[in-house]
Structures are given as C-alpha cells and as structure tokens.
C-alpha positions in Angstrom: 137.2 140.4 65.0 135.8 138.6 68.3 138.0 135.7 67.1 141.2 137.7 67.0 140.3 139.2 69.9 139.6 135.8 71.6 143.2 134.0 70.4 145.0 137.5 71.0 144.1 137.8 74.7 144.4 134.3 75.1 146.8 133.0 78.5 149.3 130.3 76.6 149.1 127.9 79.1 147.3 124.6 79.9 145.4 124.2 83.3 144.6 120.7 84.6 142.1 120.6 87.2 141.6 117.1 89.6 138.0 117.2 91.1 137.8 115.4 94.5 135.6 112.3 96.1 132.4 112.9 95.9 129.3 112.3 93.3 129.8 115.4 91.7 132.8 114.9 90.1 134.2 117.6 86.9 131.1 119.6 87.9 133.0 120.7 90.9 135.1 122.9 89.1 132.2 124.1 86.5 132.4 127.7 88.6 136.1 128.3 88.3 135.7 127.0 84.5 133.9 129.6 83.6 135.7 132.2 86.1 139.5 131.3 84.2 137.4 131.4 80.4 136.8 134.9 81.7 140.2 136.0 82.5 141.4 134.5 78.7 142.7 130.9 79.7 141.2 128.5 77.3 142.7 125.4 77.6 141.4 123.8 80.4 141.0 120.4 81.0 138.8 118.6 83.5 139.4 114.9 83.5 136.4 112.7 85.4 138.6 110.4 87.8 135.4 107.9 88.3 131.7 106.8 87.1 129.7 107.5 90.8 127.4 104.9 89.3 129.2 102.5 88.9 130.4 100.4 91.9 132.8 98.7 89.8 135.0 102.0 89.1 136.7 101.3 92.2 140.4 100.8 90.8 141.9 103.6 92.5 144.7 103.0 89.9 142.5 103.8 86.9 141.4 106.9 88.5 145.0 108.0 89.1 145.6 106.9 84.9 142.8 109.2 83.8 144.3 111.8 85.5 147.2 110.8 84.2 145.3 110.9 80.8 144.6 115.0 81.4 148.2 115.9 81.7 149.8 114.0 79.1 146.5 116.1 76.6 148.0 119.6 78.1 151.7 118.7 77.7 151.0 118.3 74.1 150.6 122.3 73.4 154.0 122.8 74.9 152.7 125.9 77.2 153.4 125.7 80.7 150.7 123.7 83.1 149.2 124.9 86.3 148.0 122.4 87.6 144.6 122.2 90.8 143.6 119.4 92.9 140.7 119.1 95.2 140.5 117.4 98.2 141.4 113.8 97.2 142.5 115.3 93.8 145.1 117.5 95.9 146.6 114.6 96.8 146.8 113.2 93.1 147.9 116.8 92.1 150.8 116.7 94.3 151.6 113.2 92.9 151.2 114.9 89.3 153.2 117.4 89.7 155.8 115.2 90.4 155.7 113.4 86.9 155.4 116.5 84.5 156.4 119.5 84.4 154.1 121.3 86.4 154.9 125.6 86.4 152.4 125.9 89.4 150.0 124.0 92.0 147.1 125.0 93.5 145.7 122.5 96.4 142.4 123.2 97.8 141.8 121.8 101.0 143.9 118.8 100.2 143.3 114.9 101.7 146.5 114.2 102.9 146.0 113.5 106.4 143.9 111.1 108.3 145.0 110.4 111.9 143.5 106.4 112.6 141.5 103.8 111.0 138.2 105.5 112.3 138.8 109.1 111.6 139.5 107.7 108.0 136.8 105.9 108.2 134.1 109.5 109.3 136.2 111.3 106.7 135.2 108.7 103.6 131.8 109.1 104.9 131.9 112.2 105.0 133.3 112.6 101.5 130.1 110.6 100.6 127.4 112.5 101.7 126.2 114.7 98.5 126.3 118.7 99.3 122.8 119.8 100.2 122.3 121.1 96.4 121.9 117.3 95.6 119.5 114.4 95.8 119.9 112.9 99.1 119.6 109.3 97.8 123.0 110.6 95.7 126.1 109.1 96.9 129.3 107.4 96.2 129.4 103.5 95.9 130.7 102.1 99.3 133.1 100.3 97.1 134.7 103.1 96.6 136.0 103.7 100.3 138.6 101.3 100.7 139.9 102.2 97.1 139.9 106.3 98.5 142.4 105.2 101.7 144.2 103.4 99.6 144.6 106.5 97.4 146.1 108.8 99.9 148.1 106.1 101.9 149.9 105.6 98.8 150.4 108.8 97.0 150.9 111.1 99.9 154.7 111.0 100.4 155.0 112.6 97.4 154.3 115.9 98.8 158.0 116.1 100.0 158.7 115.7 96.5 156.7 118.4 95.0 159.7 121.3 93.1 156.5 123.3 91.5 155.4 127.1 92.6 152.3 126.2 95.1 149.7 127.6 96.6 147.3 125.9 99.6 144.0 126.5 100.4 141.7 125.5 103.4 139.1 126.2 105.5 139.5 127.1 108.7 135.8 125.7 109.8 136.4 122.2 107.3 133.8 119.9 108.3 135.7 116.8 106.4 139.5 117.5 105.9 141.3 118.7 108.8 143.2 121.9 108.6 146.1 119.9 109.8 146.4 117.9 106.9 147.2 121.4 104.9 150.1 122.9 107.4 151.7 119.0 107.3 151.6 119.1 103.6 153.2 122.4 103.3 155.7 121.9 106.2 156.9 118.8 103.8 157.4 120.8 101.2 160.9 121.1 100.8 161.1 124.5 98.7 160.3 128.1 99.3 158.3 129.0 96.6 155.1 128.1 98.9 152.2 129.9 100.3 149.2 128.6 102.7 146.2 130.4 102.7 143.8 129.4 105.5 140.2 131.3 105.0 138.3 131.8 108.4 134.6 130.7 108.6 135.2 128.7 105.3 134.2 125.3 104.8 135.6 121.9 102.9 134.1 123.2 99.5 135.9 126.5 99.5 134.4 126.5 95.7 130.5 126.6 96.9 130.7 128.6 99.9 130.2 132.3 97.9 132.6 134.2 100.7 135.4 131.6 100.5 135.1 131.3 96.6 135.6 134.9 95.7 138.5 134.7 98.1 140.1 131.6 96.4 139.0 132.8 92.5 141.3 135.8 92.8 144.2 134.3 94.8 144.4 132.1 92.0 144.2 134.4 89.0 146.8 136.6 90.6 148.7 133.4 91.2 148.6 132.3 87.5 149.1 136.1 86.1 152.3 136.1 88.5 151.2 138.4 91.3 152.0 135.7 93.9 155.1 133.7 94.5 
C-alpha cells in the first residue's frame, strides 16, 4: 500500500537542478531534495558540473555538457521539466532553458553580472571561499577561475532568450553576486510570465541561510503546484 500510495501522489514531472561554483557542488541542493521528495516529486536530477579536486576539470564546456547530460535524462519521461540554477548554475539554467523545453525556471541569486575585470575577479574569489560549515583548506582549483568568467561572458545573453515561466530569487544583503545582476536579468526577459523575489537580510546562499530558505522552499512549491505565474 505505501507503494501505491508513493506512485499515486507522485508530481509527473522532471526537475533539473544546476548547483553553482563552489566545492560543494550537488550537495547544495541536498536540502531542497529532500524538501520536493516531500511534497511527491520524485524525479529529480542533480548533475555534478565539476570534480573540485581536480584542477584539470576546468573545460567550462564539459561542465556545460553534463548539464546538458541532466536534461536530455528528464526529457526522456516525457513530463514537463522545471528546471533551477544556482548562482553560476542560473546562468547555465537560463542557457538550458533555451535548448529544451523547459515548463518553468527557478534562478537563485543568478551570476549574470559582473561590472570590470576586478569585481570579476573578488567575485571568483569569493565563489571560492568554502561556507563556514566546511574545512578551510577546502576550495576550488584556481584553474577554475578563468574557465568561470568565461562561463558567464559567454552564456549570459541568453537570458533575453529565455520563453519559460520564471521565477528569481536574491538576497538583498548578497555578499558575492550583486543584486543588480538579478533586476538586469529579469528586465531582459522579454515575456511577462516573470516574477523577482528579492528577500531582505538574506544572503548569496538563500538555501543555507534558515530565514531565507523557508522563504524560497515555499515560493517554489507553490510555483511548481501552479500558485504563482
């Protein structure tokens, strides 16, 4: 009976989730994993973009392929995809979306924007420096800086591009990802069917911060269950 149960209550879609920069990689998302299993969606999947320990998984192009990888898995059940990016992953997500076809976005505190070579440069090292949950000697190859510019340079125009339901999160006290890089995004967005939520007090990782990740957990159920947009 907890089978039938299981498979009855079960949300027929596929959810692709793009983790960010940063050493922690599909564990990221290991909270909202388990908060969507609650709510009956099942198939999930959580491609790892990158080996943090290795300094030669710095082909920004492979990590764009595994991603690529994910949505080509979910698109085999035929259900609709909802698709959520992270940081650097919002910026792959938005490319994503782009290619399949995605039902609805989510894109938490997205990496769109950088304003000159040296605020790139404090937001890679930024994105490097482990959460304070982590080892301190923990961090991202520095090979992988230049192939995280690259990344964003050449996949962010596609946000003018993006035709898919979406909803935007950031932080209005992001330490790493200006909030600016959000209100661009969704200013290029050429449709309607568009909301930006910006959370006061909340930082980049709107997913660890226990106020902010209540806030963002139900936004998105009621987005997927259609009580938004």
């Amino acid at each position: 009976m907890w089978f039938f149960k299981k498979w009855f209550f079960k949300k027929k879609v596929s959810i692709v989730l793009i983790h960010g920069f940063g050493v922690r990689t599909t564990d990221e998302y290991s909270g909202l994993v388990s908060f969507l299993n609650q709510q009956g969606f099942y198939d999930i999947h959580v491609p790892r973009l990158f080996d943090p320990k290795d300094e030669n998984d710095n082909d920004y192009s492979a990590w764009i392929a595994r991603a690529k990888e994910a949505m080509k898995e979910a698109s085999k059940t035929g259900w609709p995809i909802y698709l959520v990016g992270f940081s650097m992953g919002g910026v792959i997500a938005s490319y994503l979306s782009t290619l399949y076809p995605v039902e609805k976005l989510v894109l938490l505190a997205p990496a769109f924007e950088y304003i000159t070579l040296s605020n790139a440069k404090d937001l890679v090292l930024a994105l490097l420096t482990p959460s304070k949950d982590k080892d301190p000697e923990e961090s991202l190859p520095s090979t992988f800086q230049k192939s995280f510019i690259a990344l964003v340079d050449t996949l962010k125009p596609f946000a003018k591009e993006i035709t898919a339901k979406t909803l935007l999160f950031h932080g209005f006290a992001d330490q790493v990802v200006p909030l600016s890089s959000s209100r661009h995004a969704y200013k290029r967005i050429l449709h309607e069917n568009k909301r930006l939520m910006v959370i006061e007090e909340a930082p980049h990782r709107l997913m660890d911060d226990a106020h902010s990740q209540a806030i963002v957990y139900n936004t998105i159920h009621k987005f997927f269950t259609g009580g938004i947009l």
